[in-house]
VOBA-1610 file (N, C-alpha, C; in pm, whole numbers, padded with zeros to 5 digits, always signed):
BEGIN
Unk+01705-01155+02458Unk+01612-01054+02407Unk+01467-01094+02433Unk+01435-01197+02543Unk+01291-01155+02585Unk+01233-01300+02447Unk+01152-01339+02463Unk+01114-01434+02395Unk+01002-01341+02233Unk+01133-01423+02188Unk+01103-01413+01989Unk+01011-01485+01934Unk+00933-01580+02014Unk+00826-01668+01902Unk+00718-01614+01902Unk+00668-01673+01801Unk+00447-01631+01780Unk+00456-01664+01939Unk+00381-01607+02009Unk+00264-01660+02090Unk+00120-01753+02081Unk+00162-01836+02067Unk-00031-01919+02004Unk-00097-01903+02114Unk-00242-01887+02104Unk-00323-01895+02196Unk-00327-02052+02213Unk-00337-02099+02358Unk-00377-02227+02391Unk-00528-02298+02337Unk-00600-02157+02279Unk-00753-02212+02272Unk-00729-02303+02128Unk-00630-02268+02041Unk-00627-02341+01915Unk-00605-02252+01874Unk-00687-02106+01843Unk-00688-02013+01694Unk-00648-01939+01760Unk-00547-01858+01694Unk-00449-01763+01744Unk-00467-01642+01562Unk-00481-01474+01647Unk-00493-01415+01530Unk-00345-01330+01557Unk-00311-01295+01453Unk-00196-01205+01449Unk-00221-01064+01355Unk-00213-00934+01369Unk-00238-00869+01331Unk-00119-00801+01290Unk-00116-00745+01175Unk+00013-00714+01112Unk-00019-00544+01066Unk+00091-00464+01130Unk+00072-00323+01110Unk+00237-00263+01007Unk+00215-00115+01005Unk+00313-00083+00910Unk+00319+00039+00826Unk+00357+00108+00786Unk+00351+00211+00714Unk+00397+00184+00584Unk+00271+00246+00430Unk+00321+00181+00321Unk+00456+00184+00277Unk+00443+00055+00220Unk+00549+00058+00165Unk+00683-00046+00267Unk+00640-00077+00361Unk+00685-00155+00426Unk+00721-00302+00415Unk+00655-00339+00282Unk+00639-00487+00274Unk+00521-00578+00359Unk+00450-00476+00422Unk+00344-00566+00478Unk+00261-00651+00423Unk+00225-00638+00303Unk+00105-00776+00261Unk+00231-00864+00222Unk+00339-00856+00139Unk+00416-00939+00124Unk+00467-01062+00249Unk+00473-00917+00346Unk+00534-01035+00498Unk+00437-01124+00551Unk+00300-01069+00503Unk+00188-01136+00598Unk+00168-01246+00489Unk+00233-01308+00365Unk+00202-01435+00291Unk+00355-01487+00334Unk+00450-01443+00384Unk+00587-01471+00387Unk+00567-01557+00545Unk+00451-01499+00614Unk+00474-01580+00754Unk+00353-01662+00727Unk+00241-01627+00644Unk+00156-01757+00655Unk+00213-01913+00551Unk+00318-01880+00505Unk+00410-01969+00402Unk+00507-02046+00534Unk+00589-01991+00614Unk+00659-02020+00730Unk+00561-02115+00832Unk+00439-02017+00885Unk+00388-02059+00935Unk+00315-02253+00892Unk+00270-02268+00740Unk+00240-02355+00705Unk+00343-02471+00713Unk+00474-02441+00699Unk+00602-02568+00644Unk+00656-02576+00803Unk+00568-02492+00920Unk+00610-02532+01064Unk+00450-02607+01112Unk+00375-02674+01002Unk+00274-02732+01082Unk+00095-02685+01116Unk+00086-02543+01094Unk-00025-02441+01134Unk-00116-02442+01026Unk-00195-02425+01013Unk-00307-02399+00938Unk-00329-02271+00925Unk-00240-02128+00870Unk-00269-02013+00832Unk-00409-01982+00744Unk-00484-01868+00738Unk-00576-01824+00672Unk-00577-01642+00683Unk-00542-01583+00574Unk-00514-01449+00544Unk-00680-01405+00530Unk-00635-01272+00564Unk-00750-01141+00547Unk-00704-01009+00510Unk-00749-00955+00428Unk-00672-00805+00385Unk-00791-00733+00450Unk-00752-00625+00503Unk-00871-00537+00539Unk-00845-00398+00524Unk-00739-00392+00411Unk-00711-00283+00364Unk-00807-00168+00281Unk-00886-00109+00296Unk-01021-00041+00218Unk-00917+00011+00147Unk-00890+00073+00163Unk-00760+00228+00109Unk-00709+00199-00032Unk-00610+00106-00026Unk-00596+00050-00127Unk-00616-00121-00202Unk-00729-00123-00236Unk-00806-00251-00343Unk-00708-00339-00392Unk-00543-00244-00479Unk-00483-00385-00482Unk-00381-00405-00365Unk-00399-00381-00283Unk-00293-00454-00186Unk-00407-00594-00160Unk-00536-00537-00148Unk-00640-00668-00162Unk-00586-00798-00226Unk-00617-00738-00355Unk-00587-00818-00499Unk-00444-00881-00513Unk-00358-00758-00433Unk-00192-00875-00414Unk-00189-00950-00315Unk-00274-00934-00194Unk-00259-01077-00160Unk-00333-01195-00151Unk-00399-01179-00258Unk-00516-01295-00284Unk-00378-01340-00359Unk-00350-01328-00491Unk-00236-01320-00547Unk-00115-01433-00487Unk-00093-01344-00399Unk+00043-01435-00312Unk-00041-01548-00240Unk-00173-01547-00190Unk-00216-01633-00118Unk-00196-01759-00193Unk-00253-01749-00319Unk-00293-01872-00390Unk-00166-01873-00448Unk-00055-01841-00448Unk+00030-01912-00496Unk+00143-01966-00409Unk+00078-02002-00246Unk+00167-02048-00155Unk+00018-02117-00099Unk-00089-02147-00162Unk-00224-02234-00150Unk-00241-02207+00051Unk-00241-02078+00031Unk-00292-02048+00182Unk-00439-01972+00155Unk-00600-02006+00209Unk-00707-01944+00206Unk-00646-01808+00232Unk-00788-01723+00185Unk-00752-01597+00152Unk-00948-01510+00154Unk-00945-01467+00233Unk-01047-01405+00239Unk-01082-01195+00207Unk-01082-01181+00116Unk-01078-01014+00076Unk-01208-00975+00004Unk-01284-00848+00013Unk-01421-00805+00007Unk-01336-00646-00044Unk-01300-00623-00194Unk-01267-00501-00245Unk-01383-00388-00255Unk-01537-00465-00247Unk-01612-00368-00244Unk-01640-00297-00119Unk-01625-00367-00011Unk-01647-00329+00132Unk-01569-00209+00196Unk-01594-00141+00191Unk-01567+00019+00248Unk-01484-00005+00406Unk-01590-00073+00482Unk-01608-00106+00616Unk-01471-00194+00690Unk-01338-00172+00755Unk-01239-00305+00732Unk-01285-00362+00873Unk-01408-00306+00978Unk-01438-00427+01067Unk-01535-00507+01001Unk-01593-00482+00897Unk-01717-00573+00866Unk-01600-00694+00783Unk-01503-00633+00689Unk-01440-00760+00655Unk-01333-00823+00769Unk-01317-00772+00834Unk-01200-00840+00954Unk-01339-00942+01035Unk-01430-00908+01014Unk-01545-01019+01102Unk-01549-01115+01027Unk-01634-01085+00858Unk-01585-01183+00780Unk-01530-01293+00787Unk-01385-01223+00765Unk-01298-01304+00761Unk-01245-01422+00840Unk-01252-01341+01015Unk-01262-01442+01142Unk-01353-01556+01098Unk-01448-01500+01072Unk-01549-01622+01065Unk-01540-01725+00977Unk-01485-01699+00898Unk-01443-01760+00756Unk-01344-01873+00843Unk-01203-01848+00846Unk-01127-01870+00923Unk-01151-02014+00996Unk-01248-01967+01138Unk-01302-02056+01201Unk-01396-02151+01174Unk-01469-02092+01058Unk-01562-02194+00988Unk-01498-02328+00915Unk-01390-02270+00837Unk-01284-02343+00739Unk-01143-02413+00877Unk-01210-02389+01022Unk-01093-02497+01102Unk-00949-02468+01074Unk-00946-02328+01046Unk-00785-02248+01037Unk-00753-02260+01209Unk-00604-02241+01194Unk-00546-02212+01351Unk-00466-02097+01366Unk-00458-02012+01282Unk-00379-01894+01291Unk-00456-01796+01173Unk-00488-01700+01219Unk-00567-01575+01123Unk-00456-01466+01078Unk-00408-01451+00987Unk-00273-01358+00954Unk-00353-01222+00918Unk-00407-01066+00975Unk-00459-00962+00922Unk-00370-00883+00868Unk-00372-00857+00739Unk-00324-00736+00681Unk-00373-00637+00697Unk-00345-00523+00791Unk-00383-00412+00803Unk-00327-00268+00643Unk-00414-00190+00720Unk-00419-00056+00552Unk-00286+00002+00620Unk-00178-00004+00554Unk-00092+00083+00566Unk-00126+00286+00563Unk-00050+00355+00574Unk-00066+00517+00535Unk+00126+00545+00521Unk+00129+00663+00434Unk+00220+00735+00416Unk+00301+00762+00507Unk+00206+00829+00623Unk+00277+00870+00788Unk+00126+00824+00872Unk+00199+00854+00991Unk+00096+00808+01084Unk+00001+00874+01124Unk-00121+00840+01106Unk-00250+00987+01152Unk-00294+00938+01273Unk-00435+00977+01321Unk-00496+00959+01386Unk-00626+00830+01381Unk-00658+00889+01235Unk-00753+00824+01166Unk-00686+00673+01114Unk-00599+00659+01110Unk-00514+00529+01084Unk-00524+00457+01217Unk-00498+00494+01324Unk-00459+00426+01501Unk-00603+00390+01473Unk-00696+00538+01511Unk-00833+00470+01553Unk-00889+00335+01477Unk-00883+00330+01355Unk-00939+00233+01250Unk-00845+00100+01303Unk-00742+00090+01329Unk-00671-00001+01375Unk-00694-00089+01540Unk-00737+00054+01579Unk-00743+00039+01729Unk-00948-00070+01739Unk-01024+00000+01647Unk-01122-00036+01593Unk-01097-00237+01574Unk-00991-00250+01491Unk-01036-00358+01430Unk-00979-00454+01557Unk-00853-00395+01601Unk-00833-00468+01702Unk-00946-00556+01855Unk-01046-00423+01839Unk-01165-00492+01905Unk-01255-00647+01859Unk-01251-00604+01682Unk-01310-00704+01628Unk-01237-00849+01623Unk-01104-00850+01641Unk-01030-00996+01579Unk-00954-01054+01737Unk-00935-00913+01830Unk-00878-00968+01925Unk-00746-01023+01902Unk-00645-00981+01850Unk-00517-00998+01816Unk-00424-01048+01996Unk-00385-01191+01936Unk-00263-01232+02034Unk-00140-01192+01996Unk-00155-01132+01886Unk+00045-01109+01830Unk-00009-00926+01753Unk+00025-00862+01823Unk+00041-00705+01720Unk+00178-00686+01700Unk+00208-00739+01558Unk+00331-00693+01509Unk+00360-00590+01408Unk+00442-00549+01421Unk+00485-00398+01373Unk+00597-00424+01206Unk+00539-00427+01124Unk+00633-00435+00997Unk+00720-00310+01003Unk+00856-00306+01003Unk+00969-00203+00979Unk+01051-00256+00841Unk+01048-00117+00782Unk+01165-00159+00669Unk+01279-00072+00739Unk+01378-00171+00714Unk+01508-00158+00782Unk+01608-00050+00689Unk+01540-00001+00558Unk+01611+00087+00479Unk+01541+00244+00539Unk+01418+00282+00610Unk+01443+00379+00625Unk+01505+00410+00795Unk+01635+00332+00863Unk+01741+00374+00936Unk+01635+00356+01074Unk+01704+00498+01136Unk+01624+00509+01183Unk+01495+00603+01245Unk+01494+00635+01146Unk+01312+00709+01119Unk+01214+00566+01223Unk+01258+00465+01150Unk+01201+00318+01229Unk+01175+00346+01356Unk+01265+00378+01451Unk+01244+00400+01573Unk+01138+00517+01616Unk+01096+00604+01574Unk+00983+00676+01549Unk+00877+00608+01498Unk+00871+00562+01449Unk+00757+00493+01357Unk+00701+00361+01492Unk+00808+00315+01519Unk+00777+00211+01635Unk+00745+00279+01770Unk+00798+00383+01804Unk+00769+00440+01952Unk+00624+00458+01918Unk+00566+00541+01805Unk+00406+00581+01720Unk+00333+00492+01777Unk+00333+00359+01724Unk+00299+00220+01729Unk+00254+00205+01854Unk+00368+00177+01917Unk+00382+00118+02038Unk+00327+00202+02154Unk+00281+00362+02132Unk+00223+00419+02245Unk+00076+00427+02206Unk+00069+00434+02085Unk-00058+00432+02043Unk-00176+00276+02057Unk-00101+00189+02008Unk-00212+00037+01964Unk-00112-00086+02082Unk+00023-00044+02126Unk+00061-00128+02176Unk+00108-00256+02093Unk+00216-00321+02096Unk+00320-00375+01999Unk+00343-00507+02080Unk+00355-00668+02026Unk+00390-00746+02096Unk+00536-00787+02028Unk+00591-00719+01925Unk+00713-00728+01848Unk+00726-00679+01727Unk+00849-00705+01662Unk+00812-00636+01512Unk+00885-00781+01411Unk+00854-00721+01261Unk+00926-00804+01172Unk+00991-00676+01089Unk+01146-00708+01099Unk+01204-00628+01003Unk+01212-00667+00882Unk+01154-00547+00807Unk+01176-00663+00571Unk+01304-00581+00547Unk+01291-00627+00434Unk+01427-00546+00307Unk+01593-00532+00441Unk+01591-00638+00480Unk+01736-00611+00531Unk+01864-00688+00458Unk+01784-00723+00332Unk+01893-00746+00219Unk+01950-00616+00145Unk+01919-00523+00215Unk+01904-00389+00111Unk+02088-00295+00170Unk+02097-00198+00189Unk+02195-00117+00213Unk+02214-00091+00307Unk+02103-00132+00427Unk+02065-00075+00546Unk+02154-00160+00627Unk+02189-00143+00769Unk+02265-00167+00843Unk+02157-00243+00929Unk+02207-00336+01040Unk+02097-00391+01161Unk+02066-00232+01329Unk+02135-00120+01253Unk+02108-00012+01322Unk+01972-00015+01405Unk+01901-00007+01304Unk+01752+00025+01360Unk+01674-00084+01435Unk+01732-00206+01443Unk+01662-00315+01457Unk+01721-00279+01636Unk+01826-00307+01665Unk+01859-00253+01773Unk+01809-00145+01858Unk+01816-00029+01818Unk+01724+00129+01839Unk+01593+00050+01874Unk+01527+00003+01788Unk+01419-00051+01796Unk+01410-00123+01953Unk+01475-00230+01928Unk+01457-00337+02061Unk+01508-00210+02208Unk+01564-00148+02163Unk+01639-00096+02284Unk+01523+00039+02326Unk+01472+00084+02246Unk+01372+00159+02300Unk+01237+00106+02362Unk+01145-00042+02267Unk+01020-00094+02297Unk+01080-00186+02385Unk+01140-00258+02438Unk+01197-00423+02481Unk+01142-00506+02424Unk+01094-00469+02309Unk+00980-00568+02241Unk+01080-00664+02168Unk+01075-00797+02155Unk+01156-00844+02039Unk+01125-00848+01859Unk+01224-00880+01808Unk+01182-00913+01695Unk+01187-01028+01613Unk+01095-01077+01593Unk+01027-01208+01589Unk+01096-01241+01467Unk+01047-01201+01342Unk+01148-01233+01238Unk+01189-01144+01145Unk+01264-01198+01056Unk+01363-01085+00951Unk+01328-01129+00848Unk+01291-01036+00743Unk+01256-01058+00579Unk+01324-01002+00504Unk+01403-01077+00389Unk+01445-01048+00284Unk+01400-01093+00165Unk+01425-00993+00050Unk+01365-01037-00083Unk+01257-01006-00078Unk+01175-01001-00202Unk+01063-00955-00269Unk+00967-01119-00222Unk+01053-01227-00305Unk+00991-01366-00292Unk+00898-01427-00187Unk+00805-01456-00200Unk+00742-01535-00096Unk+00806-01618+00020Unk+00917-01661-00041Unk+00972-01815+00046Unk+01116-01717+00114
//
């Protein structure tokens, strides 16, 4: 299936940008891989740049500090390239090697969601655009990923909740439509 790992940049700091539609488990996954990422060696440092909603902010400051990974979030900031700069900088200032972005989820996919995405992507320069899928809604997923993937371009996905009812259906659909792989699988609510 085409190679499944992070990609690190050779320069040292490698950013990964994490996308998704709410409700996906995305801020959860993005403390679930900077937790992985840490007990394989890396120096993770999170950024929420979610404007939209304040506590997905506030949950992963939350999860940050209780898996003692830095955590950089600005709830007053309207703007999510002024905090995705921030944050880089933060990051690199503090000698991190991997930048984990939580992107603003939406309901369904707009326009105004890609562009703002497509936006920040200028600012952080993402080596990994991964695609959060919850594996319970089937496969709607495969829509949601073709979206993705024609729009901002996809270097893989992470499937969550495949402890749930859902079958590995979509994960397949998935790979078999993008060739993209999928890097990793999340279960549980839990951090670890």
């Amino acid at each position: 299936t085409g190679d499944n790992k992070i990609e690190f940049n050779s320069s040292g700091f490698t950013t990964i940008m994490l996308y998704g539609l709410q409700g996906a488990g995305k801020t959860t996954t993005a403390a679930k891989l900077a937790l992985h990422l840490r007990k394989n060696g890396k120096k993770p440092f999170l950024v929420s740049v979610d404007t939209h909603r304040p506590a997905a902010q506030k949950q992963l400051e939350v999860l940050a500090k209780s898996i003692d990974v830095p955590i950089y979030i600005d709830p007053e900031e309207k703007d999510a390239r002024i905090i995705a700069q921030a944050g880089l900088e933060k990051a690199k200032y503090l000698m991190r090697d991997v930048l984990i972005v939580d992107t603003a989820g939406r309901m369904t996919i707009d326009s105004e969601l890609m562009d703002e995405l497509k936006d920040l992507a200028e600012v952080v320069k993402p080596d990994e655009k991964l695609l959060i899928v919850d594996a319970m809604i089937g496969q709607e997923a495969v829509n949601v990923a073709r979206s993705f993937e024609e729009e901002i371009g996809l270097d893989g996905f992470i499937m969550t909740k495949l402890d749930g009812d859902a079958r590995g259906g979509a994960a397949l659909s998935i790979y078999k439509m993008t060739q993209k792989p999928i890097k990793y699988v999340a279960t549980g609510e839990r951090v670890d």
